[in-house]
C-alpha positions as CSV (number, residue, x, y, z in Angstrom):
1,X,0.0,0.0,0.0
2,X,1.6,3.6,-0.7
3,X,1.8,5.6,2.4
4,X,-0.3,8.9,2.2
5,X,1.9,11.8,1.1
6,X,3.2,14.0,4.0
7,X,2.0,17.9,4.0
8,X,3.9,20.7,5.0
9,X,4.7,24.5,4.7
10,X,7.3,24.6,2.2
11,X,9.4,27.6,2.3
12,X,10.9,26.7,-1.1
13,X,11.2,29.4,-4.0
14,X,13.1,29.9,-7.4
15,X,13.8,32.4,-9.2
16,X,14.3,33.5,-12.9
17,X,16.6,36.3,-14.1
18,X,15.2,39.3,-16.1
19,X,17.5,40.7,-18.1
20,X,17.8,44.0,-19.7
21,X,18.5,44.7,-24.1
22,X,22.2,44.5,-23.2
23,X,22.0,40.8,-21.1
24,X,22.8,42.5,-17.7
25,X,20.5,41.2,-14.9
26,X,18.0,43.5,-14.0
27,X,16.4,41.8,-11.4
28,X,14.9,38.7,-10.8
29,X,10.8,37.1,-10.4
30,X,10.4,34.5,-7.8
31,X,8.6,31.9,-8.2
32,X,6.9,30.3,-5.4
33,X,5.9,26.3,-5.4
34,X,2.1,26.2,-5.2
35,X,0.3,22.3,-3.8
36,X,1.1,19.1,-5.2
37,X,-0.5,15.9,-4.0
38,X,3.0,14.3,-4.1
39,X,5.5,17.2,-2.8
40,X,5.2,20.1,-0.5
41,X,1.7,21.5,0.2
42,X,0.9,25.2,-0.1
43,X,-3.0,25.2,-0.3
44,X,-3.2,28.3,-2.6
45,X,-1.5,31.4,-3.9
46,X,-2.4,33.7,-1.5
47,X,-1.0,31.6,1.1
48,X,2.6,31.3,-1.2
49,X,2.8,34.8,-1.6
50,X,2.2,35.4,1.9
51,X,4.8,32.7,3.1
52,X,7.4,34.7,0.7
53,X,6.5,38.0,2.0
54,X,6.7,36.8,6.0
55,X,9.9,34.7,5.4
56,X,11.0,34.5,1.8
57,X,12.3,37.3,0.8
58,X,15.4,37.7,2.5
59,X,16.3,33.9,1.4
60,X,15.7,34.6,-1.6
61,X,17.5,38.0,-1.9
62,X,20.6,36.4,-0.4
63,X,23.4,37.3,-2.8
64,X,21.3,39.3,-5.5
65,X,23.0,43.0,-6.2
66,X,21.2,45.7,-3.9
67,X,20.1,47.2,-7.1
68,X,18.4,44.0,-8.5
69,X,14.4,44.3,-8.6
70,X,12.2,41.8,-7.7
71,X,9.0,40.6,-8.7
72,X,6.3,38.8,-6.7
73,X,3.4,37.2,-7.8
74,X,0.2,38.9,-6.1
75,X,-3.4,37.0,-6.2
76,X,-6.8,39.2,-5.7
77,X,-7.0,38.3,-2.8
78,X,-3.5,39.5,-1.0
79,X,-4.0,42.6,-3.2
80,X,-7.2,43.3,-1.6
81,X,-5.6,42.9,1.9
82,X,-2.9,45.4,1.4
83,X,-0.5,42.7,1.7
84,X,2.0,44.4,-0.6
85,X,3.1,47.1,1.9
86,X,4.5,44.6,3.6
87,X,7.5,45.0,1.1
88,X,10.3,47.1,0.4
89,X,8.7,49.3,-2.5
90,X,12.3,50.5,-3.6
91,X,13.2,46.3,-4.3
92,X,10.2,44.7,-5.4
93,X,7.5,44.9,-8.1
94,X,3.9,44.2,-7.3
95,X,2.7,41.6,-10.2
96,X,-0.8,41.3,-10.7
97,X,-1.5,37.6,-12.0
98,X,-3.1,37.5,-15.2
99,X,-7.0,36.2,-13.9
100,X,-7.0,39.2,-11.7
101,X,-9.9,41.3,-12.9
102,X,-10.4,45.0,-12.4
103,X,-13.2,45.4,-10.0
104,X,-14.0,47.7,-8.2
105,X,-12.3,46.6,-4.8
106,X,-8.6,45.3,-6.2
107,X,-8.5,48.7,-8.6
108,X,-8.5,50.5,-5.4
109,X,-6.2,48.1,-3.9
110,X,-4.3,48.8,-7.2
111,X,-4.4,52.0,-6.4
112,X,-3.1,52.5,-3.1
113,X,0.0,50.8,-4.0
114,X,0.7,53.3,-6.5
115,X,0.1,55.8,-4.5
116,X,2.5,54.9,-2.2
117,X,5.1,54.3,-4.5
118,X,5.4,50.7,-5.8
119,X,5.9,50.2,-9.1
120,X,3.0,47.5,-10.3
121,X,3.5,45.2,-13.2
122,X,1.0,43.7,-15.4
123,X,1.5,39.4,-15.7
124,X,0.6,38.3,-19.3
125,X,-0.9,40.7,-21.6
126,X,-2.0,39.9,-25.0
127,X,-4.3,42.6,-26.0
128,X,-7.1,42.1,-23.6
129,X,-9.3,45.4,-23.3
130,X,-10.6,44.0,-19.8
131,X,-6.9,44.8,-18.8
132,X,-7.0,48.6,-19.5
133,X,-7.7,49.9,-16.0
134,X,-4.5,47.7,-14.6
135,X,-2.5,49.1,-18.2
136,X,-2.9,52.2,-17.1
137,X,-1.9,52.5,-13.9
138,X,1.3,50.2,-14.8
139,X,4.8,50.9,-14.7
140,X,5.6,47.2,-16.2
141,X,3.8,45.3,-19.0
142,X,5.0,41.6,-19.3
143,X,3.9,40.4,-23.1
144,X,3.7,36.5,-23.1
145,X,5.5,35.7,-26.3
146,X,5.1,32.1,-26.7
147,X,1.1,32.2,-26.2
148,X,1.3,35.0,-28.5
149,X,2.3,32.4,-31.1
150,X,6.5,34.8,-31.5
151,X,4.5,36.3,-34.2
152,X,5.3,39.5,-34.7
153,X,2.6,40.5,-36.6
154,X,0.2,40.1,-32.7
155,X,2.9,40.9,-30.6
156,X,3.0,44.3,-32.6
157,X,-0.9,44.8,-32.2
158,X,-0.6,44.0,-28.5
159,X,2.1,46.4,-28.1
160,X,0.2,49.1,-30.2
161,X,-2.7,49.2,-26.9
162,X,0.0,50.1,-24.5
163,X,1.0,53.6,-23.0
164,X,4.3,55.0,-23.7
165,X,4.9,55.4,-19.9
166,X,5.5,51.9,-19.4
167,X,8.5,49.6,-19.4
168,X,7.2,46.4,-21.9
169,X,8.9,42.9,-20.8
170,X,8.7,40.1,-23.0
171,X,8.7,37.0,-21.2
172,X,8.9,33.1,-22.4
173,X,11.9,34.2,-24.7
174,X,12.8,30.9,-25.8
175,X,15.5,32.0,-28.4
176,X,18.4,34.1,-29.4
177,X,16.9,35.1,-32.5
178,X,13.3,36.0,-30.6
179,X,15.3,37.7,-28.1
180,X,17.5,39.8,-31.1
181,X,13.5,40.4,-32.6
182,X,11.6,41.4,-29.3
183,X,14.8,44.3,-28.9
184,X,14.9,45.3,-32.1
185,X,11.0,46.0,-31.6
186,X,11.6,48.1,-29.0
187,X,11.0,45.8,-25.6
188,X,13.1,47.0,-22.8
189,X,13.1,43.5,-20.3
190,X,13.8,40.2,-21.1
191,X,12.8,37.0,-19.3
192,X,12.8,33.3,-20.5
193,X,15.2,30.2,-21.3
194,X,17.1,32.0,-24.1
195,X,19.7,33.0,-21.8
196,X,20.5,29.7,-21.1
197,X,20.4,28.4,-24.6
198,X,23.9,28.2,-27.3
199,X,23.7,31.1,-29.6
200,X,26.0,29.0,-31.8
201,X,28.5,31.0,-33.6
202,X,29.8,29.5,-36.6
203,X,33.6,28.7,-37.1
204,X,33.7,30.0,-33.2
205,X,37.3,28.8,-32.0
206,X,38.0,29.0,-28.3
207,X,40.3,31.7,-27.3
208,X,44.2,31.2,-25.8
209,X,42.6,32.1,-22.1
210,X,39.5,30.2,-23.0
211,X,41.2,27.3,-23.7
212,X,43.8,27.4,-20.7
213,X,40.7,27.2,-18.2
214,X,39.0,24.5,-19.6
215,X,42.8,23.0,-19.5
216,X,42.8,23.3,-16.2
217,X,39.1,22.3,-15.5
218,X,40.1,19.2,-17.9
219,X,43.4,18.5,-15.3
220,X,40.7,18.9,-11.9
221,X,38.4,16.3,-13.7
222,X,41.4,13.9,-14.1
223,X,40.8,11.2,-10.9
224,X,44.3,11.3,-10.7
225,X,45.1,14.8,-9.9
226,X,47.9,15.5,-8.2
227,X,47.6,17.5,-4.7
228,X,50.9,19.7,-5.7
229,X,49.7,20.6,-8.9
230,X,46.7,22.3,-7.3
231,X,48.9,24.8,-5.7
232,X,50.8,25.2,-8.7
233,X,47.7,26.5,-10.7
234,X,47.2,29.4,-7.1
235,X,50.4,30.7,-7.2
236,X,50.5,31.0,-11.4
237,X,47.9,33.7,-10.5
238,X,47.6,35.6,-7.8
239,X,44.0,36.7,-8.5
240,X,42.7,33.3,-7.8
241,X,45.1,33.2,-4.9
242,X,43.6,36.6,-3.1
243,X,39.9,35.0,-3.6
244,X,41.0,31.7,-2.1
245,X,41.8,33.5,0.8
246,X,38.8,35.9,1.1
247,X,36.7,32.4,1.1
248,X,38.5,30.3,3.7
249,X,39.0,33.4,5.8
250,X,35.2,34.2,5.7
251,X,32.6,33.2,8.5
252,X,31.6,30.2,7.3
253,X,34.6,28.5,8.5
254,X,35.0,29.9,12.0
255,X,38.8,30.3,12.1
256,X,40.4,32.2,14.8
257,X,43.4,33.1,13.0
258,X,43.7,34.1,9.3
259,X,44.6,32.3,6.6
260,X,47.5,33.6,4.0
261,X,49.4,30.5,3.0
262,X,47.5,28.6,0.0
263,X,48.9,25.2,0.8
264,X,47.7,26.0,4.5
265,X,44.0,27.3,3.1
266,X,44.3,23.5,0.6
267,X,45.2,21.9,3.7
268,X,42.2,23.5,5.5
269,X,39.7,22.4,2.9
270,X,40.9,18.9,1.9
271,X,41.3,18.4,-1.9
272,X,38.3,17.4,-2.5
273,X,36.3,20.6,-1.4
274,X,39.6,23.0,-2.5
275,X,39.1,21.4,-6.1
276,X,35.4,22.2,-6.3
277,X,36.0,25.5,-5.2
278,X,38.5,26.0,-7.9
279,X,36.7,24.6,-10.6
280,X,33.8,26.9,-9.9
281,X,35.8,30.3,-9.8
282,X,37.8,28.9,-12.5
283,X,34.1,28.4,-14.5
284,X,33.2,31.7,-13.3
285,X,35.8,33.7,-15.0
286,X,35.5,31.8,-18.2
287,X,33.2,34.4,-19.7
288,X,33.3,37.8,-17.9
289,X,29.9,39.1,-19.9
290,X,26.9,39.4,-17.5
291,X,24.9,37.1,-19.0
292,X,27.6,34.4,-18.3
293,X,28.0,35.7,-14.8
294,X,24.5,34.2,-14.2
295,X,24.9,31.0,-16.5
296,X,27.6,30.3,-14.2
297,X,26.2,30.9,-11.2
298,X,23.2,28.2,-12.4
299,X,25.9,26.1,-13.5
300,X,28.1,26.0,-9.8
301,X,24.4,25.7,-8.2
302,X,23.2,22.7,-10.3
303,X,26.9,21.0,-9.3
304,X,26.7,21.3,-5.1
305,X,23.1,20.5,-6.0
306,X,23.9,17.3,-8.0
307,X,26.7,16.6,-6.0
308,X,25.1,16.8,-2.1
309,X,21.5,14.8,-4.0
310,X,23.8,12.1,-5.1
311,X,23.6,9.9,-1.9
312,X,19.4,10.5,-1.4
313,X,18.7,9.0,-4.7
314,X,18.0,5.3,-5.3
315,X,20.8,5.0,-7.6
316,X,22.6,1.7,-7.3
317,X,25.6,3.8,-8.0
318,X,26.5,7.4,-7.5
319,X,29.6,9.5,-6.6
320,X,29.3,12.5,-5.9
321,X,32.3,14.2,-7.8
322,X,31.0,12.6,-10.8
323,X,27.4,14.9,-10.4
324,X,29.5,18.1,-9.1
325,X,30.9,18.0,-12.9
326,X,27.9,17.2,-14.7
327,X,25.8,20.3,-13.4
328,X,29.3,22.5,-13.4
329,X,29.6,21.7,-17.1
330,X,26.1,21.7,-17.8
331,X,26.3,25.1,-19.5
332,X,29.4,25.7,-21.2
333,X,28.1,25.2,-24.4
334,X,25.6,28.9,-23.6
335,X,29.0,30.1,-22.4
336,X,31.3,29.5,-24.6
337,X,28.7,29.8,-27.8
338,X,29.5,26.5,-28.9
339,X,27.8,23.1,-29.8
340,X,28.3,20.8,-26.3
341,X,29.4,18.2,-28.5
342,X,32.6,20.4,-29.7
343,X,32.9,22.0,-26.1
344,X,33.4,18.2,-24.5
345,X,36.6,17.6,-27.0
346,X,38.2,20.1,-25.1
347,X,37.3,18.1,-21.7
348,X,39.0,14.7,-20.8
349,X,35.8,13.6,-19.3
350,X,34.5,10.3,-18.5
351,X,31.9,8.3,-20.6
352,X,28.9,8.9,-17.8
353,X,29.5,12.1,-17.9
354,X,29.7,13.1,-21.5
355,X,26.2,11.0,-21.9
356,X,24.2,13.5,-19.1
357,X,25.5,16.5,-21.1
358,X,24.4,15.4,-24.0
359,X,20.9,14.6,-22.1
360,X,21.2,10.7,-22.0
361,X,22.5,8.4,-19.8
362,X,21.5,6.6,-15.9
363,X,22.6,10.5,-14.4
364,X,20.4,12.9,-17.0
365,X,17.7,12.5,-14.6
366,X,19.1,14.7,-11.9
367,X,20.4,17.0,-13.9
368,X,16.5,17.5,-15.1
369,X,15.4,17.8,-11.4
370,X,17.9,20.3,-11.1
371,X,16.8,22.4,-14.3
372,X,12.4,21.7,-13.6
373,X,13.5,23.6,-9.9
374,X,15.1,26.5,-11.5
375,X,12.5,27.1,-13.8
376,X,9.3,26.4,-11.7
377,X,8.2,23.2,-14.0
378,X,6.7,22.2,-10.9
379,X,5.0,19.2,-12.3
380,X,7.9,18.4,-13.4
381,X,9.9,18.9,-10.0
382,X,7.4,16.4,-8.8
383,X,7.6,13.5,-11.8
384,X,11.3,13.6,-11.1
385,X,11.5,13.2,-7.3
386,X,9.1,10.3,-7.8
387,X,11.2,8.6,-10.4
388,X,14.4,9.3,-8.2
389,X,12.6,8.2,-5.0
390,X,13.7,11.4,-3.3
391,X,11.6,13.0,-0.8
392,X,10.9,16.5,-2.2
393,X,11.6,18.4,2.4
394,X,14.9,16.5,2.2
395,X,15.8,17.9,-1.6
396,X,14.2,21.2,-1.4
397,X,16.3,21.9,1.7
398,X,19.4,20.6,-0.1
399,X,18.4,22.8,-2.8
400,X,18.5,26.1,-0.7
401,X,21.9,25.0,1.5
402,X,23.6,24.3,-1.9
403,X,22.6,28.2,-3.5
404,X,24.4,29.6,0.0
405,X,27.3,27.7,-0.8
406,X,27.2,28.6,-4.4
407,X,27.0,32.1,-3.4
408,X,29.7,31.7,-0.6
409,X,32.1,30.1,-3.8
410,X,31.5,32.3,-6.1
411,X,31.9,35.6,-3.6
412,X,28.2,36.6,-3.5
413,X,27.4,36.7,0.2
414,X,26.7,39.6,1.9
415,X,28.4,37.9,4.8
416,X,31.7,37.4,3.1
C-alpha cells in the first residue's frame, strides 16, 4: 500500500533572471511552489505569496545586487488585503497575476499601492481590453510571447494598446533570434530560457585564455590529480590566490586566526572541497559578460546540487564528484557559444558524464530535477522526485543550503 503523502509549509522558491537589451540582470521574479499531492503542500497562492512575503524574501534576496528588482506574484486576494506594503517598494515589483480582474475593490487596492510608490506590473498581456484599467496605472507590462504564437505580426498589435509610460517585458523568450526580434521592436526586459540556450556562432574557435581554463578544469576532472599541482595552478595567478583566501577566511569556516598561506587554506579544505571551489571560480571567469555571470552561477548551483543529492537518490551507483561535474559543465556550451558536442573535446571527461551532457545516460535525470526547480516546471519537480525516490523536504532543503554555498564560492554573500 503507498503511504499517504506527507504535508507541510514549504518555504521553497526559485527564481528566474530578467535581463535587460544589453543581457545585464536586471532583477529577478520568484517563483513560489504552489500544492502538489505528491510534494510540499501550499493550499493556494495567497497563502505562497504570503509565506514569501513573512519569510521568503530575505532567502531569496541572499546574494542578489542591492540594485536587482524583484517581482512577486500577487493573487486578488493578497491585493485586496494590502499585503504588498509589507514590502520594500524600492526592491520589489507588485505583479498582478493574469486572472485578476479589475473590480471595483482590487483597482482601489491597485491604487493605493501606487500611490505609495510601488511600481505594479501587469503578468501576461496579450491585447485584452478588460486589462486597461490595470495598463494604465502600470509601470511594467509583461507580453507572453510564446502564447502570443513569437509572431510579430500580434505581438506588434498588442504592443500598439500600450501607454508610452510603461517599461514592456517580454517574457517566455525561448531564443536568441526571438530575443534579437523582441529588442529590435523596442522591448526594454527580457525574461525566459534563451539565456540559457547556445547562440552557436559559426567557425567560433576557443580563445588562448579560454582554452587554458578548460585546460585546467580538464586537469581537476582527471581522478588522478595531483595535490601539488593544485597549488601550482594558485600561485600561477595571484588573483585566484587573493579570492582563495577571502573564502576560507570568511565566516563560514570559524577560524580564529587568518589564513594567507594557499597550501595551509588547501590543507584546510581537503582536496576534494579545494578542487570544487577551484573549478567553480575557474568556471566563473571563463566568460566575464553578465549574462555568463548568471549562466555560471546556475551552472556552480546545479553541481553542489547534484553533487550533495547524489547519496538520497536510489541510484545503485553514484559519486558524488561525478554529479558536481555534470551540473558544473552543464552550460558551457551557452557560455562558450558552442555546440556541447565540440565543447566536450576540449574536456577529458569520462563516458557517464559526457552521456548526461548530452541529455542521456542513468545520471540525466538529476540534472533534469535540477533544471524543472530553476524554472518552476513544478510538475515536473514532482515527476522527477518520484522517479528518483527522493523525498521533495529532504531535496528542497538541499536545494537552498547548496545556493548559499554557491554564493559563498563564487563571492556573492553579503556575509563574506
Amino acid at each position: 500500500m503507498r503511504s499517504k503523502p506527507q504535508t507541510f509549509e514549504s518555504m521553497f522558491i526559485a527564481r528566474q533572471p530578467v535581463f535587460r537589451h544589453d543581457e545585464s540582470v536586471w532583477g529577478y521574479e520568484l517563483l513560489f511552489r504552489s500544492g502538489r499531492d505528491n510534494e510540499a503542500v501550499i493550499s493556494d497562492e495567497s497563502q505562497a505569496t504570503a509565506s514569501v512575503i513573512a519569510d521568503g524574501l530575505t532567502l531569496a534576496t541572499e546574494g542578489m545586487s542591492p540594485e536587482a528588482r524583484v517581482l512577486i506574484n500577487f493573487p486578488e486576494k493578497l491585493l485586496g488585503e494590502d499585503a504588498g506594503f509589507a514590502l520594500p517598494k524600492d526592491r520589489c515589483v507588485i505583479e498582478i497575476l493574469e486572472h485578476v480582474r479589475p473590480d471595483k475593490k482590487t483597482l482601489s487596492a491597485v491604487r493605493r499601492l501606487k500611490e505609495a510608490g510601488y511600481t505594479l506590473a501587469v503578468d501576461d498581456f496579450l491585447g485584452q481590453g478588460e486589462l486597461r484599467p490595470f495598463i494604465d496605472l502600470a509601470d511594467i507590462v509583461k507580453l507572453d510571447i510564446l502564447a502570443l504564437g513569437a509572431d510579430p505580426a500580434r505581438i506588434r498589435k498588442a504592443l500598439a494598446g500600450l501607454p508610452k509610460h510603461v517599461t514592456t517585458l517580454a517574457e517566455k523568450v525561448e531564443d536568441n533570434e526571438t530575443f534579437r526580434l523582441l529588442r529590435d521592436m523596442g522591448f526594454s526586459l527580457f525574461q525566459g530560457f534563451f539565456f540559457s540556450r547556445p547562440e552557436i556562432i559559426p567557425g567560433r574557435k576557443l580563445t588562448a585564455v579560454e582554452t587554458t581554463k578548460l585546460q585546467i578544469l580538464g586537469e581537476l576532472a582527471k581522478p588522478a590529480f595531483e595535490p601539488a599541482r593544485l597549488a601550482d595552478i594558485l600561485q600561477s595567478d595571484p588573483n585566484l590566490t587573493y579570492r582563495l583566501f577571502r573564502y576560507i577566511n570568511s565566516a563560514g569556516f570559524g577560524l580564529s586566526a587568518k589564513i594567507t598561506s594557499a597550501k595551509r587554506a588547501i590543507d584546510m579544505m581537503g582536496m576534494i572541497r579545494a578542487k570544487q571551489w577551484l573549478r567553480s571560480v575557474i568556471l566563473a571567469d571563463l566568460n566575464p559578460s553578465p549574462k555568463a555571470g548568471e549562466l555560471s552561477y546556475l551552472a556552480v548551483h546545479r553541481a553542489k546540487f547534484l553533487e550533495s543529492v547524489c547519496f538520497d537518490s536510489n541510484k545503485s551507483e553514484c559519486e558524488a564528484d561525478t554529479l558536481f561535474m555534470i551540473g558544473l559543465f552543464s552550460l558551457l556550451d551557452a557560455m562558450l557559444g558552442m555546440e556541447m558536442r565540440d565543447v566536450l573535446k576540449s574536456l577529458p571527461l569520462e563516458e557517464r558524464v559526457v552521456e548526461a551532457l548530452n541529455g542521456t545516460g542513468d545520471l540525466s535525470d538529476l540534472l533534469h530535477l535540477a533544471i524543472s526547480y530553476e524554472r518552476g516546471q513544478w510538475d515536473e519537480t514532482a515527476r522527477y522526485l518520484e522517479k528518483l525516490s527522493l523525498n521533495a523536504f529532504k531535496t528542497e532543503l538541499i536545494y537552498i543550503q547548496s545556493r548559499t554555498w554557491t554564493q559563498k564560492t563564487l563571492g556573492y554573500s553579503k556575509s563574506d
